[in-house]
C-alpha positions in Angstrom: 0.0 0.0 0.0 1.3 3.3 -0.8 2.0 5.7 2.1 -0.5 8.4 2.6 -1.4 11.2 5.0 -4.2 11.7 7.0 -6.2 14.1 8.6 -9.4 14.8 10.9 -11.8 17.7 9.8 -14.6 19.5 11.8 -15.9 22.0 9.2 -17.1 21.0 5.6 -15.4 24.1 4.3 -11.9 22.6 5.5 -12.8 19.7 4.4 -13.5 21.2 0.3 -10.3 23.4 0.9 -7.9 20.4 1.7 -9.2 18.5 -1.4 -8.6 21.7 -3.3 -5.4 21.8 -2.5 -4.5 18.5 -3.3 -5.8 16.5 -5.7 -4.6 13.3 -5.0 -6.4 13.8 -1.4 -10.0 11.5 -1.3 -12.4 11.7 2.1 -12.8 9.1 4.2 -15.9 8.1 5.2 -17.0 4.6 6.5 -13.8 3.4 4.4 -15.7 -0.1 3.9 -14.8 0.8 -0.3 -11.9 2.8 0.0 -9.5 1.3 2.2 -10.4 -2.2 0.5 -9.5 -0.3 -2.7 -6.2 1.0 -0.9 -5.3 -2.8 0.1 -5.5 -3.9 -3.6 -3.6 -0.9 -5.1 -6.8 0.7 -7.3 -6.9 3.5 -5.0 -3.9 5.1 -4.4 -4.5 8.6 -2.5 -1.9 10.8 -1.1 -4.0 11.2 1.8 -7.2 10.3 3.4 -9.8 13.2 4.6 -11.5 11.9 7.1 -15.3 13.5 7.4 -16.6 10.9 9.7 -16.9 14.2 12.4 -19.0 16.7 10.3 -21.8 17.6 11.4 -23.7 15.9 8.3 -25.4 13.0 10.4 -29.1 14.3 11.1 -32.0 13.1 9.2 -34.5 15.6 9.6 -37.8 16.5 7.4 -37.8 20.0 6.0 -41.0 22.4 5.6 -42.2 21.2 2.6 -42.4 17.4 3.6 -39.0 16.4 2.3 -36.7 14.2 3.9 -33.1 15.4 4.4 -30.8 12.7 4.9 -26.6 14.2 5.8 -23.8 12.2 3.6 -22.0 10.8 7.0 -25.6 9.0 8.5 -24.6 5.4 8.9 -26.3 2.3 6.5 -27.5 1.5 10.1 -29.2 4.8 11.4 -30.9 5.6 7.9 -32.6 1.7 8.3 -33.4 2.1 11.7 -35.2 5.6 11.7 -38.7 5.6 12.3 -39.5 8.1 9.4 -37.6 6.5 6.8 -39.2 3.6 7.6 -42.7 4.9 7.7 -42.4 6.7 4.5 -40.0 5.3 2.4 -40.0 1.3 3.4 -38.0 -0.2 0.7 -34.9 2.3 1.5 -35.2 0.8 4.9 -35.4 -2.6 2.9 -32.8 -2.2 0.8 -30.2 -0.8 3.5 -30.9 -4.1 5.4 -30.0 -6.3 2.4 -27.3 -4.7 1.3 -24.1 -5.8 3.9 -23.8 -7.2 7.4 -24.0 -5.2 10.4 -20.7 -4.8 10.8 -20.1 -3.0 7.8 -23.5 -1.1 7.9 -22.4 0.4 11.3 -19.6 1.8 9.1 -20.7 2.6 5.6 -22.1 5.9 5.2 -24.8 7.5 3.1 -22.1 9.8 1.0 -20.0 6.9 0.4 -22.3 4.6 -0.6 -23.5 6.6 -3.9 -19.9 6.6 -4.7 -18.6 2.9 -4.2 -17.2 1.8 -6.9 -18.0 -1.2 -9.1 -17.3 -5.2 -7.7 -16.5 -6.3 -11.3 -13.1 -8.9 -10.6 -11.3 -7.2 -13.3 -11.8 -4.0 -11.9 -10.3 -4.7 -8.8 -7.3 -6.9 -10.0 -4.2 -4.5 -11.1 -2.2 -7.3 -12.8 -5.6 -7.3 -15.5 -6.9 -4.5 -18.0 -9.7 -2.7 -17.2 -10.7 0.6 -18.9 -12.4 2.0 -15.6 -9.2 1.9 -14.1 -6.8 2.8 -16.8 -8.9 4.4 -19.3 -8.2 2.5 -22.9 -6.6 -1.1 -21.7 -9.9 -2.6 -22.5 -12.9 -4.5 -20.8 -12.1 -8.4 -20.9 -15.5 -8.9 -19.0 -16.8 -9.0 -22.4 -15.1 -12.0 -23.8 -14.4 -13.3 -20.2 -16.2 -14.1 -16.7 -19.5 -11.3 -16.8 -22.2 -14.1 -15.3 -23.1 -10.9 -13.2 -22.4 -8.0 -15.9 -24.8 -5.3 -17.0 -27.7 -5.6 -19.6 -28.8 -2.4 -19.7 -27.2 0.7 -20.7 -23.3 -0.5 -21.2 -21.2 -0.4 -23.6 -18.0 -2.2 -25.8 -15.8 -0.2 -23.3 -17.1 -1.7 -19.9 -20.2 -3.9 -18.8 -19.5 -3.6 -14.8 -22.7 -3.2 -12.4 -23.1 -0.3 -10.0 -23.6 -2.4 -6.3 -25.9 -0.1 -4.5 -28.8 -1.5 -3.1 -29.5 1.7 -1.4 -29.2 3.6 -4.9 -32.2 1.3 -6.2 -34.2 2.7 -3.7 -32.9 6.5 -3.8 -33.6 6.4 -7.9 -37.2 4.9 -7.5 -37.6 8.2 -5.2 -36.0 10.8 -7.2 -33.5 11.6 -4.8 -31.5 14.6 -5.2 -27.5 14.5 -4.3 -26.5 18.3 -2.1 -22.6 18.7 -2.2 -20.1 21.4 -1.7 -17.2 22.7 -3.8 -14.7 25.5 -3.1 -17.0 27.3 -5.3 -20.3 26.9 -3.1 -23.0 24.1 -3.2 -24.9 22.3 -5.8 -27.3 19.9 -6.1 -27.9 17.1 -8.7 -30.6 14.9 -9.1 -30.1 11.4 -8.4 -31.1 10.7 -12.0 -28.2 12.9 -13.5 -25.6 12.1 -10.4 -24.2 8.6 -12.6 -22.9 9.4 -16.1 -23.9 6.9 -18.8 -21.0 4.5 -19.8 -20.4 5.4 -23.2 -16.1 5.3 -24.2 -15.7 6.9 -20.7 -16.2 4.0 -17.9 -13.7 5.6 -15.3 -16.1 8.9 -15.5 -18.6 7.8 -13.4 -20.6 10.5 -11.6 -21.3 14.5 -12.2 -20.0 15.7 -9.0 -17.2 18.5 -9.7 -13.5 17.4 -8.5 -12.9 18.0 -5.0 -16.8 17.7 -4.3 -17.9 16.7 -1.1 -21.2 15.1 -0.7 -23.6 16.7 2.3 -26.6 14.5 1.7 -29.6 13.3 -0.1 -33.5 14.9 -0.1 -35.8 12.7 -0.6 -39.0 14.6 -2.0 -42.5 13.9 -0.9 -43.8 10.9 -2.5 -47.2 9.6 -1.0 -46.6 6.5 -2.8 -43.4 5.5 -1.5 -45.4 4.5 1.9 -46.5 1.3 0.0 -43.1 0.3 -1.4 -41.0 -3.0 -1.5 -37.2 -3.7 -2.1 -36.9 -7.3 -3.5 -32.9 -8.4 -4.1 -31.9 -11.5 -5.8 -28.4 -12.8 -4.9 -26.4 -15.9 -4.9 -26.1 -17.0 -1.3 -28.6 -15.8 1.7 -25.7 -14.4 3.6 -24.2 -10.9 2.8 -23.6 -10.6 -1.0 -23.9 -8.3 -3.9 -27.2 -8.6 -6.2 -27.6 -10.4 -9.3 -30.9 -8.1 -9.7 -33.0 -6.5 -7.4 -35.9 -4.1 -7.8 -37.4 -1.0 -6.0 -40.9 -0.3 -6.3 -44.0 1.3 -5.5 -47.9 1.3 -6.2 -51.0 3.3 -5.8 -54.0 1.6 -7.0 -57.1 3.0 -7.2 -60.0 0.6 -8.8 -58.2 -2.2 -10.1 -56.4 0.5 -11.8 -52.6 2.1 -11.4 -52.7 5.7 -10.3 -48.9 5.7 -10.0 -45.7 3.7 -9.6 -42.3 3.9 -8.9 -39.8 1.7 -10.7 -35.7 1.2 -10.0 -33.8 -1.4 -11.2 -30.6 -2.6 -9.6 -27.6 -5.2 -10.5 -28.3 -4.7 -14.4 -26.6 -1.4 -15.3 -23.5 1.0 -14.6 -26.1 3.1 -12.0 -29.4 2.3 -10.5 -31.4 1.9 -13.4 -35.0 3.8 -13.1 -37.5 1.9 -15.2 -39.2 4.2 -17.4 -40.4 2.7 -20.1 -42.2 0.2 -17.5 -43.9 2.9 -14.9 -45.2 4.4 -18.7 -47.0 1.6 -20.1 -48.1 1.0 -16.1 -49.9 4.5 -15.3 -53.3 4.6 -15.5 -53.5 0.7 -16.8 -55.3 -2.0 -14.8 -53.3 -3.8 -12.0 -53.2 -7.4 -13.4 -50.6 -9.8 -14.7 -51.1 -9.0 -17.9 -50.3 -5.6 -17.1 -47.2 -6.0 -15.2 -45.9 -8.2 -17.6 -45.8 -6.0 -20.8 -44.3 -3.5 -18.9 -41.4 -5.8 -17.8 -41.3 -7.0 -20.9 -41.3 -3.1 -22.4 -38.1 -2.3 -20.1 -36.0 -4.8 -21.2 -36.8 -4.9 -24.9 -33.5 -2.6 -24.3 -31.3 -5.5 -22.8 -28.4 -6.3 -24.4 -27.3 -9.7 -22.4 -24.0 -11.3 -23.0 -23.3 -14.9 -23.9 -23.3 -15.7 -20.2 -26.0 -13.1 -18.3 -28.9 -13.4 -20.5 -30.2 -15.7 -17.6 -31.0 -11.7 -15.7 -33.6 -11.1 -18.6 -35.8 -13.6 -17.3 -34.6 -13.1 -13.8 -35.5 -9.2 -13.6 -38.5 -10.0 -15.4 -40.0 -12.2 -12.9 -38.7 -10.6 -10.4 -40.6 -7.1 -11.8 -43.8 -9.1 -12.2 -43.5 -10.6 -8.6 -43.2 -7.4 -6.6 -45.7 -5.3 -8.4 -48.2 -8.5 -7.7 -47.2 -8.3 -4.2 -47.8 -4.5 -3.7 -51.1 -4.6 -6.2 -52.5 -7.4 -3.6 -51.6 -5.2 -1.0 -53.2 -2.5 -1.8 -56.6 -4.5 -3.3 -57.0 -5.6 0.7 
């Protein structure tokens, strides 16, 4: 591992000034990505910011409903609160599915958006990999991609982004807050992943030197009857081979609105569109729920080996909206 620096901040604006100053710097969070990142040699910072003290871990609703959740809340506290789990359930669901305890005591909300991808190649320095080292190639493609993305990649990387509490944060429309030496910003959750195109290693629109402050999630009624459903290879903590966010109003048999994300199938939580469109305002039935799975990934691409997550995400689509449309007939 390559020697670094460290330091302890108190203030977000010495936090933005430090990484200012040095580029090479990254904050420190949770460090459940990072360090591992460190240990392997794909991260090599010159030192470690460590934000873990700012005063960015309140979750609080705002005036007009929202819910404000800080960057440095743990995986733990944002699962556990009472209004996160009254009004947005699946978050609460997908926090719980998406590590141990142990490392959701850790993680944070900041540094879970920006975790980087799983893919083996990826995190193997001896091996090409055109997130890491922009033009070396993607041998996912021709090699193992059992788990690689369907939807929205490219001949220049297939890797999945891991969040499972991204799934949730896209069905939502979550918006990112962050802080440059400039001032703040905000971006939309649905803008904060940049597609994959020839540029894999650019993965998100935050500015260099950005700091994440936290996440608003807007009123959404709807999100009250939600349901995070993950698919993975063993019981016990692991990563998804597809998992879906969603929620349903019904009114009459028929769909007043939904809420769609898809996770485990695309370079960023993938919000499903083309499925909530042929859903609204259609009748809550199989038939129903199945053209609009089958609408969303009439854009899958599956390689030789992963064409198995076309019929996986479709069940699994079809499943959960059955679930909630029961729910709701009650």
């Amino acid at each position: 591992m390559r020697e670094f620096g460290y330091q302890r901040v108190l203030d977000v604006s010495g936090a933005v000034a430090l990484l200012d100053a040095d580029p090479q710097a990254r904050f420190l969070g949770g460090g459940t990505n990072l360090v591992d990142l460190m240990k392997t040699g794909v991260e090599r910072p010159a030192r470690l910011v460590d934000v873990r003290e700012l005063p960015l871990d309140r979750i609080e609703s705002t005036p007009d409903g929202a819910l404000r959740i800080g960057a440095t809340v743990t995986n733990s506290d944002l699962a556990a609160h009472p209004e996160v789990r009254r009004r947005y359930p699946a978050l609460t669901q997908a926090v719980l599915a998406g590590a141990s305890g142990q490392l959701r005591n850790m993680a944070t909300v900041g540094g879970n958006l920006l975790q980087r991808t799983r893919c083996g190649y990826f995190a193997d320095v001896s091996r090409p990999c055109n997130k890491r080292v922009p033009g070396s190639g993607c041998p996912a493609i021709e090699g193992e991609h059992h788990n690689a993305a369907i939807l929205g990649a490219s001949g220049h990387c297939v890797a999945v982004h891991p969040s499972d509490m991204g799934v949730a944060l896209a069905a939502f429309d979550a918006v990112v807050s962050y802080e440059t030496a400039d001032g703040p910003g905000v971006l939309p959750l649905a803008d904060f992943y940049l597609p994959v195109g020839d540029t894999p290693h650019l993965e998100t629109a935050v500015p260099q030197g950005a700091l994440i402050t936290g996440v608003t999630l807007p009123p959404a009624p709807v999100a009250a009857h939600s349901r995070y459903r993950k698919v993975r290879e063993r019981a016990s903590y692991a990563f998804a081979i597809g998992s879906v966010a969603a929620a349903l109003d019904v009114e009459a048999g028929v769909v007043r609105e939904v809420r769609l994300a898809l996770g485990a199938v695309a370079s960023r939580p993938w919000r499903a569109r083309e499925a909530e469109r042929v859903l609204t305002g259609a009748p809550a039935d199989a038939h129903t729920f199945e053209a609009a799975a089958d609408a969303e990934l009439a854009a899958a691409r599956p390689l030789p080996h992963n064409g198995y997550k076309v019929t996986l995400m479709r069940n699994l689509m079809v499943a959960v909206l059955t679930e909630l449309a029961q729910e709701t007939a009650r």
